[in-house]
N, C-alpha and C positions, 0 to 999 in steps of 0.2 A: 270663633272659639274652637279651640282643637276636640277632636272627635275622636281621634285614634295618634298613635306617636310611636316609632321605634324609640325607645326609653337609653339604649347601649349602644356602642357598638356592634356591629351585623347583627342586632336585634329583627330587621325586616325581615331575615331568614325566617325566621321565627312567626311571622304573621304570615307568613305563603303559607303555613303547614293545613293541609285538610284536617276538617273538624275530628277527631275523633270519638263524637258522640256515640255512633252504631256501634262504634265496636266492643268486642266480649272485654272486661275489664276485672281487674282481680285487685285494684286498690280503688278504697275512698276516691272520689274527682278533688278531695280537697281534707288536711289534716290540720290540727290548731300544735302540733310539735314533728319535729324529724331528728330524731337520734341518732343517726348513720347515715353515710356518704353510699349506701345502696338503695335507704329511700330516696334522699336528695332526687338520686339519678331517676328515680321513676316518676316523679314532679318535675324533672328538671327537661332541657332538653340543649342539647351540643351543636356548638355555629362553630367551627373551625377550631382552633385551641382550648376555644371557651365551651363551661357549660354552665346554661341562663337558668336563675327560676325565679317564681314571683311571688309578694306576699303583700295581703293586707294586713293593715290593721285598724282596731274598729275604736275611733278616739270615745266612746263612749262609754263599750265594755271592755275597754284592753285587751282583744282577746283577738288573737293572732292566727290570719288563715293563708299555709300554703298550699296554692291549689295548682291544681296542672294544667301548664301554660299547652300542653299536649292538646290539652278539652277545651281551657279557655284562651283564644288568641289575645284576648285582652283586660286588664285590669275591669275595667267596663263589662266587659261580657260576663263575668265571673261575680260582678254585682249584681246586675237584671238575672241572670240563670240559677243561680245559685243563693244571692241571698235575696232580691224583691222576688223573686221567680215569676214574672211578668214584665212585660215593656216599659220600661219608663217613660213619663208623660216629659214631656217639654220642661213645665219646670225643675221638674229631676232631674233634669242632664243638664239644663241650668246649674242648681246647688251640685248638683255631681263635679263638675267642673272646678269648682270651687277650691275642690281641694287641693289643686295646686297652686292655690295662694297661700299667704302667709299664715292665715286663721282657718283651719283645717274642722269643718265644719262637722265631718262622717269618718272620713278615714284617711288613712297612711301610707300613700300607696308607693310599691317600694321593690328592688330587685336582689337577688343573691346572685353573685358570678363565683364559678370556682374558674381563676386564669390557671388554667392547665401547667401553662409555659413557665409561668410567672410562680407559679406553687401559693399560690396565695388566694384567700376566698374573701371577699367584700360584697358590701350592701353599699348601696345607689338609688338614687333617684331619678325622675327624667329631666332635663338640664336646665327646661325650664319652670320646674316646681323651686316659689320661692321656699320654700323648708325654715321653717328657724333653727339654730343648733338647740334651740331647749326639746324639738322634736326627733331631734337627729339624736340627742340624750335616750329620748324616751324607745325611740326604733333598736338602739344599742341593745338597752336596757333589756325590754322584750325580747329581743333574738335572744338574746345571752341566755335567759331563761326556758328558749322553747328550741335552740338550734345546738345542732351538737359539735359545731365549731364556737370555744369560746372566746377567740383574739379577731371574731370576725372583725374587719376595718372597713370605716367607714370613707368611700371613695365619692367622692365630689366629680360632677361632671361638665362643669360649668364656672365661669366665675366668678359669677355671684356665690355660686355653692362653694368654691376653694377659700371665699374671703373668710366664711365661717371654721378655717381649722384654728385659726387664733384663738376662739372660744374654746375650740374641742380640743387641749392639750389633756383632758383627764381621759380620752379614751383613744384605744386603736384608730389612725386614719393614713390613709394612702392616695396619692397622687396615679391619674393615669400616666403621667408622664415618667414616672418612678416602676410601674409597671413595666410599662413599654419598654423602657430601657433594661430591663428586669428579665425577660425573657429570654431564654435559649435559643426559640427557636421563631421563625414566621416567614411562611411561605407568602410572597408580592408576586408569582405568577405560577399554578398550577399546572403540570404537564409531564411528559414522558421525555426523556431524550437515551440517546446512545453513542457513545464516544471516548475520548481518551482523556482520562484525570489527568490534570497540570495544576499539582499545588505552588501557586506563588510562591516564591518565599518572601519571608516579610521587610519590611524595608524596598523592596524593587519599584524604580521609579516608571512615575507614569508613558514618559517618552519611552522605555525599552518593552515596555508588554506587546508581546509576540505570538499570536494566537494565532493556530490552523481553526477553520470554520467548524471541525468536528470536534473540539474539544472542549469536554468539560473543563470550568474549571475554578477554582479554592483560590477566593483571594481573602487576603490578611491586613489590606489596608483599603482607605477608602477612595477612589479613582473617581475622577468628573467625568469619564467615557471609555468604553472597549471596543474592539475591533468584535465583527460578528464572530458569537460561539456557539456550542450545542447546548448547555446548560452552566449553570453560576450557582455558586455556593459561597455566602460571607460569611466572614464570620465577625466584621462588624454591621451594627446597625443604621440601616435609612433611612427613609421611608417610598412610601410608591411614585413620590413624584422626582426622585435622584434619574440625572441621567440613566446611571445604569439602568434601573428599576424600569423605567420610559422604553428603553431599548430590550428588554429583555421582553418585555412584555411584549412589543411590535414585533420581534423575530419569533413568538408566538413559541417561548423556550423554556422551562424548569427554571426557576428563582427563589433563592429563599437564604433566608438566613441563619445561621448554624454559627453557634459561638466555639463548638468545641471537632468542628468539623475536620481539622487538621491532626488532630491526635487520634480524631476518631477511626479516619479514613489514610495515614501516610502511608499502611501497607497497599496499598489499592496508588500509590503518586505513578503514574506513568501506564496505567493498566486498562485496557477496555470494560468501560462499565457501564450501567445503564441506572440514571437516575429517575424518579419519579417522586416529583413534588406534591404533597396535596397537603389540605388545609391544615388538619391538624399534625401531619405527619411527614416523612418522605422514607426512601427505601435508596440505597446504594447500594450495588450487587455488582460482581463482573459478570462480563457480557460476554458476547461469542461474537464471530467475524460478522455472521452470518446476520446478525441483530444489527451491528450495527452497519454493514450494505445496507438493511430494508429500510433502516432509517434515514440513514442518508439519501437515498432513493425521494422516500416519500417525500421530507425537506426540498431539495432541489425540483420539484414540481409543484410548490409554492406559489404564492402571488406573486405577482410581476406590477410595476408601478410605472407609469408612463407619465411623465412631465409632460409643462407645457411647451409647445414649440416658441421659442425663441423670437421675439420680430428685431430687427437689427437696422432697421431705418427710421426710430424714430430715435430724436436728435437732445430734442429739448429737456432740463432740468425742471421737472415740474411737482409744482407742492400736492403733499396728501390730501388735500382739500378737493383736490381735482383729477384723484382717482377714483378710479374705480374696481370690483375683484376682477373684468375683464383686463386690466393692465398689468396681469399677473406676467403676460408674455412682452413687459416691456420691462416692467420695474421689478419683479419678483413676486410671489407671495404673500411675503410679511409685508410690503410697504401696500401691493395693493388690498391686502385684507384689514389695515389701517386706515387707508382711505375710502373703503365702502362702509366701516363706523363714523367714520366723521358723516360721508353723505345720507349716511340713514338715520343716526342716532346724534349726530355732531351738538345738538342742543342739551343732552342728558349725558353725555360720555365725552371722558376729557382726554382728548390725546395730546402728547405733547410735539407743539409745529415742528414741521420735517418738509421736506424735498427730497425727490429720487434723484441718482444717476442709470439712464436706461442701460442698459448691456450692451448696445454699441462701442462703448464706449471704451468697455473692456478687451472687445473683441478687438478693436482700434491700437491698441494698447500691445496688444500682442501679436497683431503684424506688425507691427509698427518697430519692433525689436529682434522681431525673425521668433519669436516664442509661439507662434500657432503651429510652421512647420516641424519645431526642438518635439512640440508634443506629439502633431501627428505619430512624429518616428517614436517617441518614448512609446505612444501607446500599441504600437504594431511592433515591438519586441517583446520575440518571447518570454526573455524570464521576467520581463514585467507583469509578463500573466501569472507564470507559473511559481517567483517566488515572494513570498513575501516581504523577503528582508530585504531584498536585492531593490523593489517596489517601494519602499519605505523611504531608503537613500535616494533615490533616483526622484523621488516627492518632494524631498526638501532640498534637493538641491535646482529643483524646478521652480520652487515658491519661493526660493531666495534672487531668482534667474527674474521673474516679475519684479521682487521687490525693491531691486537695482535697478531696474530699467528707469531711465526719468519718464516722467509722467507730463501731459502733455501741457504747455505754460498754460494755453488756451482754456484749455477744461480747469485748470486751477482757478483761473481767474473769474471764471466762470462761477463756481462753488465758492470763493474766498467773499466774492459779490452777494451770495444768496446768503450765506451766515449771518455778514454784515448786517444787509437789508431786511431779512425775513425774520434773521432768528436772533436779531439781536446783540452778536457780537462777542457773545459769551463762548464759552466751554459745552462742544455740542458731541453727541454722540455717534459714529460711524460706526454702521452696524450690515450686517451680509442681508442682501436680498435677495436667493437665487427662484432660481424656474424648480430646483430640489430639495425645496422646504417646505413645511406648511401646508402638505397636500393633503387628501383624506387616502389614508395606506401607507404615509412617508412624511412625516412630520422634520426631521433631518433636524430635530431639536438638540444642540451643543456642535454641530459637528463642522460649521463657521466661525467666523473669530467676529468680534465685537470691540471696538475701540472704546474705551468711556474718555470722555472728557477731554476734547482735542484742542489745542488753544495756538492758535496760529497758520501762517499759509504755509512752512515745512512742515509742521505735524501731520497737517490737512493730508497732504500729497504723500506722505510716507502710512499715514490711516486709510486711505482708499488703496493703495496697492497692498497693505495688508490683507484687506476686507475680499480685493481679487484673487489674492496669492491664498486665503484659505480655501479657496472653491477645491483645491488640490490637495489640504488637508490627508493626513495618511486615512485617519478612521472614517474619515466621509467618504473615501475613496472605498475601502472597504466594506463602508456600508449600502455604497450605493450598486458595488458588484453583488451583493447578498440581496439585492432585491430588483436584478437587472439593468436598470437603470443605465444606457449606451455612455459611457464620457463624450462622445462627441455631442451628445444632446444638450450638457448643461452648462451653462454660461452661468454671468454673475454681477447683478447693478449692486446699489450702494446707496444707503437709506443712511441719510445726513440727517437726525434730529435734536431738539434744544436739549440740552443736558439737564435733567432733574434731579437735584440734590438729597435724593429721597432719605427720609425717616428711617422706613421701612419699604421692605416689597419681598417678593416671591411669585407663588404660581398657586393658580387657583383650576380645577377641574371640575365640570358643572354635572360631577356624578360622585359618588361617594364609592370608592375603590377599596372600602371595608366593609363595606357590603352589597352584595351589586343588585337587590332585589330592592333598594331603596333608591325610588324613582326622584325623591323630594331633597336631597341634602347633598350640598358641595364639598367637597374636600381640598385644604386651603394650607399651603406652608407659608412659613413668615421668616425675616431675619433681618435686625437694623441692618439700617445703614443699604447703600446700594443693593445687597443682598446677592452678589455675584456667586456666591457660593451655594444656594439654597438648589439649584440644580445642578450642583457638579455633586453635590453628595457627600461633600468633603468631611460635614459635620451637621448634628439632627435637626431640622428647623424645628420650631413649634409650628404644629400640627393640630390644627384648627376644623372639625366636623360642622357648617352651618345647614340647619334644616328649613327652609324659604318657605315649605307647607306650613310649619307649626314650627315659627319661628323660635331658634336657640341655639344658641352655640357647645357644641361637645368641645372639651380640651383631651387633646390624644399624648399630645408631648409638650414641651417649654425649650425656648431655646435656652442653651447655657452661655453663649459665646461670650467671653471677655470685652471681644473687640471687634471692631465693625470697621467695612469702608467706606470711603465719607472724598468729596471732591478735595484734592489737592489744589489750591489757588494758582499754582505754575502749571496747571497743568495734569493730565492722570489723577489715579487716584491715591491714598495714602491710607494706614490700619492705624487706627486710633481705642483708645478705651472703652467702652459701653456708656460707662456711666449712668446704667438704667437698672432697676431690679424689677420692675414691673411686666407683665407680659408685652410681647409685643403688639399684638392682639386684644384690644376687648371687644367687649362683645356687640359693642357700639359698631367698633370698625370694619367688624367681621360684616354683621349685617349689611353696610355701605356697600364692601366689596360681593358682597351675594347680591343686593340689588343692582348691581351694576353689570354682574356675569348673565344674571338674567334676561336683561335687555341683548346682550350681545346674542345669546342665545337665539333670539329675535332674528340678528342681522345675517346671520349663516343657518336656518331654518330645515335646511337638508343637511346639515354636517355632524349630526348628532352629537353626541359631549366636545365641549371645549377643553382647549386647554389653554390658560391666559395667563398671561404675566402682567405684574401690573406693580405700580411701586405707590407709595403714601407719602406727601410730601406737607409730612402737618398732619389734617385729619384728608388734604383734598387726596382724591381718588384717582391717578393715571393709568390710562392701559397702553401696553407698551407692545401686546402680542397678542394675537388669538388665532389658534389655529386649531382644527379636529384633534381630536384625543385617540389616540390611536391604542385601540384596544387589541388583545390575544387574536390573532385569527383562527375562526373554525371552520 
């Protein structure tokens, strides 16, 4: 039975805080009304954009207590201290409990948020209080009479709690997902930088973005990946698990989102400035030479990431079943962090069968066509160091230089045999395994290509020289100079797996990255269909909070999307309609995919938070990736 619960969003901030018992006090610990937005604040207390406060009320006497979440950290606390004022016995935490079921036995326990961002103030409950709408009537009711906002709305945090707005069409109510999108402003990585504003202009496609590593910069559209910068400013909305957002945060750089950041800031397009993100806010100022040398300075003596070395003699195509995470220097990181789940977990966690191609074979590939000495030379030219543009061309005209090349019959017939045999014969996935993904400091997440759905022995052979020819990738290249990383270090096998025609999927992270002092709750995107888009960022997934301590799912956002991608029967894939109005997500499925991150949690024990991909095929559960979460460096 739950004991204690962050009730909101980065509510856990909120439970760190020292008691304020000792200290000198000049209001009540607790009033039965708040007339103004300056008591509020001295009851209340501020988590990034938001400011939290809490209130009972007493189903017996109707009589409504906001008390300060300052004194008491907990709904609970604020019972025993305040009104039993002594310990509650066993059975009173028994019926105490109670009341987040349906039949509310004592009281109403309940939140007020003013969303800063959002300019809006709502009452809430915690996600797993079943609540009936005749209580959520009666909570209305009482604020109205004792708080001095009267359109307070009533915000569901769960869906069981969203089912009940059908009932509630006679009062104020709001979606978080309606919020969220609602907002101006939300900082996904806290920090300082210094550098040179480059406002996008809008419309610029993904292929021409052209960043120097010091520049800030204002984009206006949503991009599945950037070359390394100093800081980012959007001015549409993500969330924290969008490539960019993943990437900003591991170059440990200012991120946040700003709707009106382009009008705010176009005197400053081209000017040295120095930004600074934080929770509720941020500050854009110009800057002096002199600021940004020290920064640049400090940056370039960053971490450094060092891959695996390479082994290039072993030969054989062999299934995930019979990896292991030491085969990372034969088959990659993601094929062998796939197969040290299946060896450890394989009975509780479903991966879908696959087979590697080692990196020999690549390497084989490109003597094999004179393309190992083309690179040597590219990479011992200077303007390949020094420009970027110059680097860019010279990249794809290199990955086009592999993707010509024929590929060996041997090795095809090879893999055309293991499709057949092992996986069935279907439409199977060709996805990058390098020695420069997946690591703990360098996750290298988006910056390979991924085939879906290969159906044939040409597809086959033109999907593995893809899967080679992205190791060269422009932005991997640059991301892998931004964190050291030698070119000559990394090679590239080729993770052949069954194609799953999933429902749904996304990416699930075994920390809650809205609030980081909450050690118990995952944070989970979603999006029918294949879901190829849910980390390019392209468009909002629903955004799913689940709590594995004190089981319940928070809803953050919904997806809106029209239309999804779904297996093409020739082949590839194809965008077809929704045809769904329902979340993607319940609270059913949420839970499945938390139990199942948990165990993984398990099989990488030293790699502290995950980050895992994973697709729904029905209600069954696939993992498709798990590799470390790569947090802000400090």
């Amino acid at each position: 039975m739950r004991q204690s619960a962050p009730f909101l969003v980065l509510l856990g901030l909120l439970l760190a805080l020292p008691s304020a018992a000792g200290a000198p006090r000049k209001h009540p610990p607790y009033v039965h009304e708040i007339r103004d937005e300056a008591t509020f604040s001295l009851y209340a207390h501020p988590v990034e954009s938001e400011e939290i406060g809490k209130f009972l009320i007493d189903v017996k006497t109707n009589r409504v207590y906001f008390f300060d979440v300052n004194l008491y950290r907990l709904h609970q606390d604020f019972v025993i201290r305040a009104i039993l004022r002594r310990p509650m016995s066993e059975d009173e935490r028994t019926a105490y409990f109670r009341n987040y079921r349906e039949d509310k036995p004592s009281y109403i326990l309940g939140y007020i948020t003013h969303h800063r961002t959002a300019k809006q103030w709502t009452f809430s409950y915690w996600e797993s209080d079943k609540i009936r709408a005749a209580d959520v009537r009666r909570t209305q009711q009482r604020l109205k009479e004792t708080f001095f906002i009267q359109d307070l709305a009533f915000r569901p945090d769960s869906t069981r709690q969203e089912a009940l707005l059908a009932e509630l069409t006679d009062i104020p109510t709001v979606t978080s997902d309606s919020l969220y999108k609602k907002s101006d402003y939300r900082a996904f990585n806290t920090g300082k930088a210094t550098g040179r504003l480059r406002i996008v202009p809008e419309g610029t496609p993904y292929e021409s973005l052209l960043f120097e590593p010091e520049d800030i910069v204002v984009l206006q559209e949503s991009y599945p990946d950037l070359p390394p910068v100093a800081g980012v400013l959007s001015t549409r909305f993500s969330t924290p698990l969008s490539h960019v957002n993943l990437r900003a945060r591991a170059w440990g750089i200012p991120n946040a989102t700003l709707k009106d950041a382009v009008t705010r800031y176009a005197a400053l397009d081209g000017q040295l400035v120095q930004l600074d993100v934080r929770g509720a806010t941020h500050i854009l100022r110009p800057a002096t030479e002199r600021e940004a040398a020290t920064w640049k300075r400090a940056r370039e003596s960053a971490r450094k990431v060092q891959v695996p070395a390479a082994n290039l003699k072993v030969r054989d195509l062999r299934p995930l079943q019979k990896m292991r995470v030491r085969d990372a220097r034969l088959f990659g990181t993601k094929a062998a962090n796939l197969g040290e789940i299946l060896y450890r977990r394989g009975q509780e966690v479903s991966v879908p069968e696959g087979f590697g191609i080692p990196f020999v074979f690549y390497q084989e590939h490109l003597k094999r066509h004179g393309l190992d000495t083309a690179l040597a030379a590219l990479l011992a030219e200077p303007r390949f160091q020094e420009e970027a543009a110059w680097r860019r061309e010279q990249l794809e005209a290199f990955r086009a230089r592999i993707a010509a090349a024929p590929i060996d019959e041997a090795l095809l017939d090879q893999v055309e045999a293991h499709v057949r045999e092992r996986l069935g014969g279907a439409g199977v996935f060709v996805r990058s395994s390098t020695n420069a993904e997946d690591l703990k400091g360098f996750n290298g997440a988006g910056l390979y290509d991924t085939v879906p759905n290969v159906v044939g022995r040409e597809a086959l052979g033109a999907a593995i020289k893809q899967v080679w020819a992205s190791l060269w990738n422009f932005h991997a290249m640059e991301e892998r100079r931004r964190f050291g990383i030698p070119p000559a270090s990394v090679f590239s096998a080729v993770l052949v797996q069954a194609g799953v025609n999933a429902t749904s999927a996304g990416v699930l992270v075994t920390k809650n990255l809205y609030d980081l002092s909450d050690n118990h709750t995952f944070t989970i995107n979603a999006k029918r269909g294949l879901g190829l888009s849910v980390v390019s960022g392209t468009t909002v997934p629903e955004q799913v909070l689940y709590d594995i301590r004190y089981p319940g799912a928070r809803v953050m956002s919904r997806s809106e999307d029209a239309t999804m991608l779904v297996f093409d029967a020739q082949g590839g894939i194809k965008e077809v309609p929704t045809g769904a109005e329902e979340p993607v997500l319940s609270e059913v499925r949420a839970r499945e995919l938390s139990l199942v991150a948990a165990k993984l949690v398990k099989v990488f024990p030293g790699s502290g938070p995950l980050d895992i991909e994973w697709v729904l095929e029905g209600n069954k559960v696939w993992i498709v990736q798990a590799r470390p979460f790569i947090d802000a460096p400090h």
